[in-house]
BALOBA-1460 file (C-alpha; in Angstrom, 3 decimals):
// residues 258
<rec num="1" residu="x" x="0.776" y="22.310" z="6.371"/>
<rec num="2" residu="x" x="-1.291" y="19.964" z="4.283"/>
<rec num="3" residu="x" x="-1.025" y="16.149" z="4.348"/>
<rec num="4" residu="x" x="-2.645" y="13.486" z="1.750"/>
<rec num="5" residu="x" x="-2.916" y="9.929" z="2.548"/>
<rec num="6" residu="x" x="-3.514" y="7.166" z="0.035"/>
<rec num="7" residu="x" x="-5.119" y="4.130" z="1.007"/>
<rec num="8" residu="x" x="-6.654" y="0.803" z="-0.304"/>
<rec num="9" residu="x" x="-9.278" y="-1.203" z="1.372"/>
<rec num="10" residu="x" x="-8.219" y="-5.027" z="0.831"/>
<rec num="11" residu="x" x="-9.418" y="-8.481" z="1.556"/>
<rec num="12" residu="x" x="-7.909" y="-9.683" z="4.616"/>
<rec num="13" residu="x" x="-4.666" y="-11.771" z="3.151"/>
<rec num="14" residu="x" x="-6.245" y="-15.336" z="5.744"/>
<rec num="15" residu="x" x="-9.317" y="-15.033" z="3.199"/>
<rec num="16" residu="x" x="-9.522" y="-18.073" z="1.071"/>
<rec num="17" residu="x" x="-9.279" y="-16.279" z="-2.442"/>
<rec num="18" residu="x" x="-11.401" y="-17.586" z="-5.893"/>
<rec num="19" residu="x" x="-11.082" y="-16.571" z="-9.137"/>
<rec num="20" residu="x" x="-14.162" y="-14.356" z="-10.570"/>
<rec num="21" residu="x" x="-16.541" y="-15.159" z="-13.407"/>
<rec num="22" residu="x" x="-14.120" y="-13.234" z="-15.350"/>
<rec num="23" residu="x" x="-10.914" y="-14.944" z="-14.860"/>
<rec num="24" residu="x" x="-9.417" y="-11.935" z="-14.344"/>
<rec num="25" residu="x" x="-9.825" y="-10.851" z="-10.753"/>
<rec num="26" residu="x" x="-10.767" y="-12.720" z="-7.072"/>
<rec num="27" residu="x" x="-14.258" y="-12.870" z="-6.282"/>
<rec num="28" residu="x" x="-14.996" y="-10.560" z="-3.876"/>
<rec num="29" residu="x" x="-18.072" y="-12.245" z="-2.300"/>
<rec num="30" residu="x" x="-17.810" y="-13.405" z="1.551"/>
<rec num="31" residu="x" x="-14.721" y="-11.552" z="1.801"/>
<rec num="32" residu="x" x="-13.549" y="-9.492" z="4.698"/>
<rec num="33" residu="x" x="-12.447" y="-5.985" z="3.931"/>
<rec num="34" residu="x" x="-9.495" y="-3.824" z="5.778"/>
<rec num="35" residu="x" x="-6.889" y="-1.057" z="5.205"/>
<rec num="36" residu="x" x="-3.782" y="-2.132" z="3.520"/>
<rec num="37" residu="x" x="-1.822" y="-2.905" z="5.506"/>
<rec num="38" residu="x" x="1.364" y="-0.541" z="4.606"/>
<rec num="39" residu="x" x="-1.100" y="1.728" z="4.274"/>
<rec num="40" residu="x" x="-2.266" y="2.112" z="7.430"/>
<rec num="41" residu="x" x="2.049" y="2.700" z="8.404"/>
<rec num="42" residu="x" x="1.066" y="6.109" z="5.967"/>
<rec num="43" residu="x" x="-2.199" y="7.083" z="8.317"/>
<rec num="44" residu="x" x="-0.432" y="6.490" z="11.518"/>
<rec num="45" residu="x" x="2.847" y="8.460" z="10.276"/>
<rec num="46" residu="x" x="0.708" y="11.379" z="9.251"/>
<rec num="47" residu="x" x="-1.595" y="11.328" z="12.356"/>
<rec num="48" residu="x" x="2.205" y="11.756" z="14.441"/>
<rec num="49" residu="x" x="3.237" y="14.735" z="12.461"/>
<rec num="50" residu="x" x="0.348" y="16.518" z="12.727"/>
<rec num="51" residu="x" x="0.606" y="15.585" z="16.722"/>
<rec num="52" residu="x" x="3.954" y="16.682" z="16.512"/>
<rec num="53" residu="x" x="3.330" y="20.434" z="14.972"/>
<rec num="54" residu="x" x="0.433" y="20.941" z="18.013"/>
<rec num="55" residu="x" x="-1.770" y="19.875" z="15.196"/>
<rec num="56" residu="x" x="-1.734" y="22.507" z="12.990"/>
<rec num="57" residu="x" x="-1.433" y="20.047" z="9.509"/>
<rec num="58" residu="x" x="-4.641" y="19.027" z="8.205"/>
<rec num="59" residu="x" x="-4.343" y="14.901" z="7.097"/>
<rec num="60" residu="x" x="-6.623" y="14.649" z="4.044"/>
<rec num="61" residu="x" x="-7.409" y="10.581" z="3.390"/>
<rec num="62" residu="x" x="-7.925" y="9.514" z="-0.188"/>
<rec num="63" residu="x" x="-9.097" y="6.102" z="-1.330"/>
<rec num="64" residu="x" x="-10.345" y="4.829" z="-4.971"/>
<rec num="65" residu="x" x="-13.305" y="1.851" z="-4.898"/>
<rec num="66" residu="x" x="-16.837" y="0.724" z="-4.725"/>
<rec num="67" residu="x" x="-19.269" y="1.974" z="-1.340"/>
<rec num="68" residu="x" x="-17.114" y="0.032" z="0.728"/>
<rec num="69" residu="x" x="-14.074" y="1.441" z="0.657"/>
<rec num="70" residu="x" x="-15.602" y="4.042" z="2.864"/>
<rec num="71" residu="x" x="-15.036" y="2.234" z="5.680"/>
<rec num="72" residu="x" x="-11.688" y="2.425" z="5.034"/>
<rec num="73" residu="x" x="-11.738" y="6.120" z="4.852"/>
<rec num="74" residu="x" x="-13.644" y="6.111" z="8.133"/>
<rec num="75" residu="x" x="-11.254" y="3.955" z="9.988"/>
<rec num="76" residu="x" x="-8.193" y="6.234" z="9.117"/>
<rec num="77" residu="x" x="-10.154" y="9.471" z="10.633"/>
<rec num="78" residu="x" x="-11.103" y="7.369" z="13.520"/>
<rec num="79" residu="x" x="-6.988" y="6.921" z="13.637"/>
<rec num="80" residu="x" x="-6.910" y="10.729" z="13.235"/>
<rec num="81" residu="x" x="-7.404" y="12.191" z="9.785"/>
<rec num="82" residu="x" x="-9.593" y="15.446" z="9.326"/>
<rec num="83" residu="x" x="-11.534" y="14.729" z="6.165"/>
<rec num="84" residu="x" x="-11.835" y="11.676" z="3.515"/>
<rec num="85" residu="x" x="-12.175" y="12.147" z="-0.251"/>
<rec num="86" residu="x" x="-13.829" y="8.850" z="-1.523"/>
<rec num="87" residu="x" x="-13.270" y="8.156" z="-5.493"/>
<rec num="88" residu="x" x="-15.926" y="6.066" z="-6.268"/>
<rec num="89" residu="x" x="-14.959" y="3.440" z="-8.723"/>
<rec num="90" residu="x" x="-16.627" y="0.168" z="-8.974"/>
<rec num="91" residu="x" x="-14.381" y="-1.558" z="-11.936"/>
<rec num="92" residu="x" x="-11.106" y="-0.117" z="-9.275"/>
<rec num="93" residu="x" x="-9.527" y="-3.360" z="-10.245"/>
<rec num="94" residu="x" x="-9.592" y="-2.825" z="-13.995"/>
<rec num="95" residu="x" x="-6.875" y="0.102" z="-13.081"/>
<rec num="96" residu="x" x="-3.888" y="-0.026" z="-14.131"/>
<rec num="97" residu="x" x="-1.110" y="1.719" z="-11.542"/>
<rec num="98" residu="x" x="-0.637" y="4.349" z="-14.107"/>
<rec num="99" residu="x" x="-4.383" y="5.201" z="-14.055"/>
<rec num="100" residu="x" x="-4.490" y="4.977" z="-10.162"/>
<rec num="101" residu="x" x="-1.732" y="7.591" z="-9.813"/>
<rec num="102" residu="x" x="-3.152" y="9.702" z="-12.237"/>
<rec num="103" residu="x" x="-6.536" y="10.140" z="-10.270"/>
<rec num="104" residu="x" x="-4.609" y="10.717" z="-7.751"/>
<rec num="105" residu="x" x="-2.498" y="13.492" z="-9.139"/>
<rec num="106" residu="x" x="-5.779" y="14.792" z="-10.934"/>
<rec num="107" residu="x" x="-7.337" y="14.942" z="-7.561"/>
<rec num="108" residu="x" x="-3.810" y="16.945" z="-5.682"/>
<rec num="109" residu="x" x="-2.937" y="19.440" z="-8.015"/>
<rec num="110" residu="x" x="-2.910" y="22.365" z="-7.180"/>
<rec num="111" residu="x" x="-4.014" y="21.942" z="-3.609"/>
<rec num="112" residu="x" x="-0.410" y="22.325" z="-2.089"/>
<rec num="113" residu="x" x="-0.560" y="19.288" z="-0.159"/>
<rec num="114" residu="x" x="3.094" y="19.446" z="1.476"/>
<rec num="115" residu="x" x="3.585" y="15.723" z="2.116"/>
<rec num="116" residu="x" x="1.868" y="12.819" z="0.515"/>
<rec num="117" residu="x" x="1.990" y="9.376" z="1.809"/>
<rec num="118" residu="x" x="0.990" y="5.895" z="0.708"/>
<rec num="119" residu="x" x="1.840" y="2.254" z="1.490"/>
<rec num="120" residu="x" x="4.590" y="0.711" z="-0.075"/>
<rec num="121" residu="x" x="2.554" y="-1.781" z="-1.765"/>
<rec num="122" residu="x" x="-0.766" y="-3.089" z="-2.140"/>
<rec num="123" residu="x" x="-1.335" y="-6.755" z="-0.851"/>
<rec num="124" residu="x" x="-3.738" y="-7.437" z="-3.558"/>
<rec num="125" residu="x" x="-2.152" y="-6.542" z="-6.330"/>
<rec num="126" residu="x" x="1.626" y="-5.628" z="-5.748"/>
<rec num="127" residu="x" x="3.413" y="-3.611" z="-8.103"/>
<rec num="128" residu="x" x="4.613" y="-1.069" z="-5.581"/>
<rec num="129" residu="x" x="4.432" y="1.499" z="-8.427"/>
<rec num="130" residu="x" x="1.431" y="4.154" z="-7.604"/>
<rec num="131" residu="x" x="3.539" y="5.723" z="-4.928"/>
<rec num="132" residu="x" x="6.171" y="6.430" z="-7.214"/>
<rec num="133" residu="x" x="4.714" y="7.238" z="-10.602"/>
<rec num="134" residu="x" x="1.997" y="9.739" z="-8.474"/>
<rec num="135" residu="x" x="5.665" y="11.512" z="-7.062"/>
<rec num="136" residu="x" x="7.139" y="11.807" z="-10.590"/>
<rec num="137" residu="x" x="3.475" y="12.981" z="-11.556"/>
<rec num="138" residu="x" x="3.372" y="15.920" z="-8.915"/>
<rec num="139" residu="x" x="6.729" y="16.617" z="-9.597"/>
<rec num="140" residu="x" x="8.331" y="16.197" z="-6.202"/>
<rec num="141" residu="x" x="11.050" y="14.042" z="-4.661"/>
<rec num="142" residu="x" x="9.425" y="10.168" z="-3.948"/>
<rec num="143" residu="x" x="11.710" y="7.903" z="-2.148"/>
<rec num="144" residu="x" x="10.188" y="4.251" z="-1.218"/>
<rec num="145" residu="x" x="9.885" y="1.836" z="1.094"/>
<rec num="146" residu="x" x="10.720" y="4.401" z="4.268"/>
<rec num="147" residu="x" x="11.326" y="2.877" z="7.329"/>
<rec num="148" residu="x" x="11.778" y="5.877" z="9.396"/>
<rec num="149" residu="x" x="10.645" y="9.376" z="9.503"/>
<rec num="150" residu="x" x="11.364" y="12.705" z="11.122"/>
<rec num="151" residu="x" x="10.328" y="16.038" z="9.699"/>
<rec num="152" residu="x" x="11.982" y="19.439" z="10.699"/>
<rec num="153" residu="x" x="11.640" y="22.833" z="9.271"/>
<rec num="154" residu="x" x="10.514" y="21.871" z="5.982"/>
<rec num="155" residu="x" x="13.118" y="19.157" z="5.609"/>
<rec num="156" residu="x" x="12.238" y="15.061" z="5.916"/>
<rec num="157" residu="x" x="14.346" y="12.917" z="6.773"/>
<rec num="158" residu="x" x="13.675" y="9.080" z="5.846"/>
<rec num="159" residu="x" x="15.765" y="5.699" z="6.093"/>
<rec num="160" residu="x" x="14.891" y="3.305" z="3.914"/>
<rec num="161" residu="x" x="15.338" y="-0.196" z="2.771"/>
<rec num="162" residu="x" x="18.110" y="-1.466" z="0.438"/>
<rec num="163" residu="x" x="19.108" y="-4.680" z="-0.311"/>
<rec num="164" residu="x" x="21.458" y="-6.867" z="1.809"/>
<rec num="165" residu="x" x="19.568" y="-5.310" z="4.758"/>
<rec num="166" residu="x" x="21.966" y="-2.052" z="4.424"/>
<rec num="167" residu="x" x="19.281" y="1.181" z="4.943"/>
<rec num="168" residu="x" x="19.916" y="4.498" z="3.398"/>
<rec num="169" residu="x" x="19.454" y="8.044" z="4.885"/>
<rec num="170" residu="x" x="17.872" y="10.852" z="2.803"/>
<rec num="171" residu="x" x="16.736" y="14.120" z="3.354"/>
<rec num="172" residu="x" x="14.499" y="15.333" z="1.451"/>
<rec num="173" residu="x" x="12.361" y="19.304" z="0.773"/>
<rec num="174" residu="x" x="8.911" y="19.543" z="1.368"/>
<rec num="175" residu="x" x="6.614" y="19.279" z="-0.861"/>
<rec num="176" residu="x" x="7.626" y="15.629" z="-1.026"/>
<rec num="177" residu="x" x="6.178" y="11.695" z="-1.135"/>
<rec num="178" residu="x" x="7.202" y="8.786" z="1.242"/>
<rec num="179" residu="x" x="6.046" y="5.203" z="0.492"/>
<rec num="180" residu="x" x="5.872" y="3.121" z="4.214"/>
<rec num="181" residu="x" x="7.130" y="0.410" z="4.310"/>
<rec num="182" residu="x" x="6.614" y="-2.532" z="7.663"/>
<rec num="183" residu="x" x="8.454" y="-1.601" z="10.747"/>
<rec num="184" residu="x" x="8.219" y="2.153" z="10.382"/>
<rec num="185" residu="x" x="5.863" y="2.584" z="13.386"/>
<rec num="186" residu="x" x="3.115" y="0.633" z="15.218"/>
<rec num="187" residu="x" x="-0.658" y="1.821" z="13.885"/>
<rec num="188" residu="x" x="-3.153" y="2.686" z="16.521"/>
<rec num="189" residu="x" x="-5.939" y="0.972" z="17.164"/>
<rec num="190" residu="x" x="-9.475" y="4.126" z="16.974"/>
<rec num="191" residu="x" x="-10.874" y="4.730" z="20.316"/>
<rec num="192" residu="x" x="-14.635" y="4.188" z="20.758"/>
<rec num="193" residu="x" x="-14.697" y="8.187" z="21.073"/>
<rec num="194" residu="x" x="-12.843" y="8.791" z="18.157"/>
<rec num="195" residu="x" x="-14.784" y="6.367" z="16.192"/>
<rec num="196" residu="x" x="-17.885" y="8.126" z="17.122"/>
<rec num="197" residu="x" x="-16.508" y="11.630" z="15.925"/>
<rec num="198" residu="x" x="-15.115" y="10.020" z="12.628"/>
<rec num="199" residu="x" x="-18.712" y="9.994" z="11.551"/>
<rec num="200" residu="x" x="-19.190" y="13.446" z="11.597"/>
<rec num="201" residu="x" x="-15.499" y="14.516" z="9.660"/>
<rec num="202" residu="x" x="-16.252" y="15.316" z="6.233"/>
<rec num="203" residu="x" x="-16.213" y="12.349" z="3.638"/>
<rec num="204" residu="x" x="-16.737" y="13.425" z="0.143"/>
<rec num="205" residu="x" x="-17.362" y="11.096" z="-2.650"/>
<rec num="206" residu="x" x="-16.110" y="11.910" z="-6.012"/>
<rec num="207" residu="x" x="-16.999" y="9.980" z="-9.661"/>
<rec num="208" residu="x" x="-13.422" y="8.367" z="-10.885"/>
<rec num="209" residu="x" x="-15.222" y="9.825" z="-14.769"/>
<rec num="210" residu="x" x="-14.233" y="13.688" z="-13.282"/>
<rec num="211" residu="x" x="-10.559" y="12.629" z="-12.453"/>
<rec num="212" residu="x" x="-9.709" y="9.721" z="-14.901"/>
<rec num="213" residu="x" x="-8.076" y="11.652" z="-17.984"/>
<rec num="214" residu="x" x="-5.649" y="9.268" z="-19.128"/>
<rec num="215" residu="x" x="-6.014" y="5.895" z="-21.351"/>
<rec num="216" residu="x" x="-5.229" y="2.737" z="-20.133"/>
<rec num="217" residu="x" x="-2.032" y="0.743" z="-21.839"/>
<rec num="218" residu="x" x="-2.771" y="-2.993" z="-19.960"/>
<rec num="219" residu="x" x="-4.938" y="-5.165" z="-19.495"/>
<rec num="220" residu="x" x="-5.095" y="-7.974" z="-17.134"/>
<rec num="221" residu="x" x="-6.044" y="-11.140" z="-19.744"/>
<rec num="222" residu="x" x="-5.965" y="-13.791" z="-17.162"/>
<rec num="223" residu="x" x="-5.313" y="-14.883" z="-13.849"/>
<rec num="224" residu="x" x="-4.688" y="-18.259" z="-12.027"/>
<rec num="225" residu="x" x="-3.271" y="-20.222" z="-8.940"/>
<rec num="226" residu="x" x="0.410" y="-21.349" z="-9.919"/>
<rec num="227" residu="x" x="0.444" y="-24.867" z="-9.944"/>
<rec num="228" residu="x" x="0.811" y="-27.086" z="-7.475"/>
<rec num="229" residu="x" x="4.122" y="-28.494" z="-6.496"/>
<rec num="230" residu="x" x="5.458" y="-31.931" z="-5.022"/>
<rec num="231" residu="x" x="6.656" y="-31.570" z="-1.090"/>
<rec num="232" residu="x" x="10.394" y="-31.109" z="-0.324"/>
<rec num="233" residu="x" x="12.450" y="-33.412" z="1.530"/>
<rec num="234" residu="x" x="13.951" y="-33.450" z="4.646"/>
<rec num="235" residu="x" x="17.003" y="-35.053" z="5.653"/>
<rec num="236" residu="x" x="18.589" y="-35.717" z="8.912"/>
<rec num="237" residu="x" x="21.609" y="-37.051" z="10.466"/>
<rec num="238" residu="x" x="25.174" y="-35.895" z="10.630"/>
<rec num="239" residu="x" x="26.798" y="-34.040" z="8.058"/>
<rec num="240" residu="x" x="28.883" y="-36.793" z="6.144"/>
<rec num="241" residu="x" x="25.592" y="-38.959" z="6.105"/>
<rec num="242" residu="x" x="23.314" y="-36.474" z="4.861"/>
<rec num="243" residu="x" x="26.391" y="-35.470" z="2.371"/>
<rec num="244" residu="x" x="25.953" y="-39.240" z="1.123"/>
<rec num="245" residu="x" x="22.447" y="-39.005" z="1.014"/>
<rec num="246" residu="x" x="21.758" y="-36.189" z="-0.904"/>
<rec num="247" residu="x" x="24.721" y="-37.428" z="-3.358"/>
<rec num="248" residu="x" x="22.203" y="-40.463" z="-3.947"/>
<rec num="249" residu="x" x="19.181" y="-38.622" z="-4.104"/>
<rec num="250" residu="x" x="20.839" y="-35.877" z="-7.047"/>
<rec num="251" residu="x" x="21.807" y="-39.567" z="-9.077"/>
<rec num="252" residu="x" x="18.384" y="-41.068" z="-8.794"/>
<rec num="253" residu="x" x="16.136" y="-38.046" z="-9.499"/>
<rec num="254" residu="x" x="17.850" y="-35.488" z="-11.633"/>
<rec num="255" residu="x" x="20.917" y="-35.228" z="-13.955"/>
<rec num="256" residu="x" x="22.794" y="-33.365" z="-12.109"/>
<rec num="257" residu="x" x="25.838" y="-35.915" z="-10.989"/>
<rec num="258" residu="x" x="25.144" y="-38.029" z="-14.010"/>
């Protein structure tokens, strides 16, 4: 059995963000770097399956960026993983989800990888769509935002999140993708001993110009903080006073009882 593993290195969310020269990106200096964190639900889910089957699967771990995303990579074999693929891109955030998934797919076909997973979502950017268009792209079953997992005899099973809080149970043939979503298990933190033998698991780097083959459609033209907004207020008292307060409040400031 063969397992792939997408993952993003991202600025850690408490980082106080700035806008790039650019305008159309953050500004990645004095940052501090980590795995996504959905992402690192994917690693730990794939690191328990292989424990489960005696560890016979072999977790591949695939992430697209500058040098540094290698740590990434290195952290997730430290978790577990056998080997890292490294697509070295320096302009990653130019990439448009529809160019992601398609180094991706560029990358996995053909190598019969029997269960791909990824985080549900990137914190940086946020579409939650590489998971899915890389499924439609490899021509398996995708279902998002998995909350649970159990695999037997070729067959996963998933629950995952709909709205309302209801949660949906699917079963699903292997080969097949699973986007991980928070709550689906509890990530391990590496052991000193298995950091020390993640250095010498394979890491190959790869150029993004041998697996890039489509066009991009976007482009990002600008970004910005939303604007700043006045402070809500908070009323207290008993019901029929704040009833009689907010009544008051509706008249003066808006036109809503006028």
């Amino acid at each position: 059995m063969k397992i792939l593993v997408c993952i993003k290195q991202v600025p850690d969310m408490e980082s106080k963000f700035k806008i790039n020269a650019e305008g159309i990106w953050y500004n990645e200096a004095d940052l501090a770097w980590r795995i996504n964190e959905y992402d690192e639900y994917a690693v730990e889910q794939a690191v328990q399956l292989k424990e489960q089957l005696g560890g016979a699967p072999e977790v591949t771990v695939l992430s697209i960026g500058p040098d540094r995303a290698k740590e990434a990579i290195r952290k997730a074999l430290a978790m577990g993983s056998d080997k890292g693929i490294h697509v070295k891109d320096d302009a990653y955030y130019l990439k448009t989800p529809a160019e992601v998934a398609s180094i991706i797919h560029e990358f996995a076909k053909g190598q019969g990888f029997d269960l791909t997973l990824a985080g549900m979502q990137s914190q940086d950017r946020g579409s939650a769509q590489v998971g899915v268009l890389l499924g439609e792209l490899l021509g398996v079953p995708a279902v998002s935002t998995i909350v649970d997992f159990a695999f037997d005899d070729g067959t996963v099973t998933v629950k995952r999140e709909l709205e309302g809080g209801m949660k949906a149970v699917i079963k699903v043939p292997t080969p097949a993708l699973v986007t991980c979503q928070l709550g689906l298990n509890a990530p391990r933190y590496p052991t000193l001993p298995n950091i020390m033998k993640a250095k010498k698991k394979e890491l190959q780097t790869m150029a993004v110009e041998d697996l890039l083959k489509v066009e991009s459609l976007l482009t990002t033209e600008k970004m910005y903080f939303p604007e700043k907004k006045g402070s809500g207020l908070v009323l207290d008292g008993e019901i029929g006073e704040l009833a009689d307060k907010l009544i008051e409040i509706l008249k003066e400031k808006t036109t809503v009882l006028n």
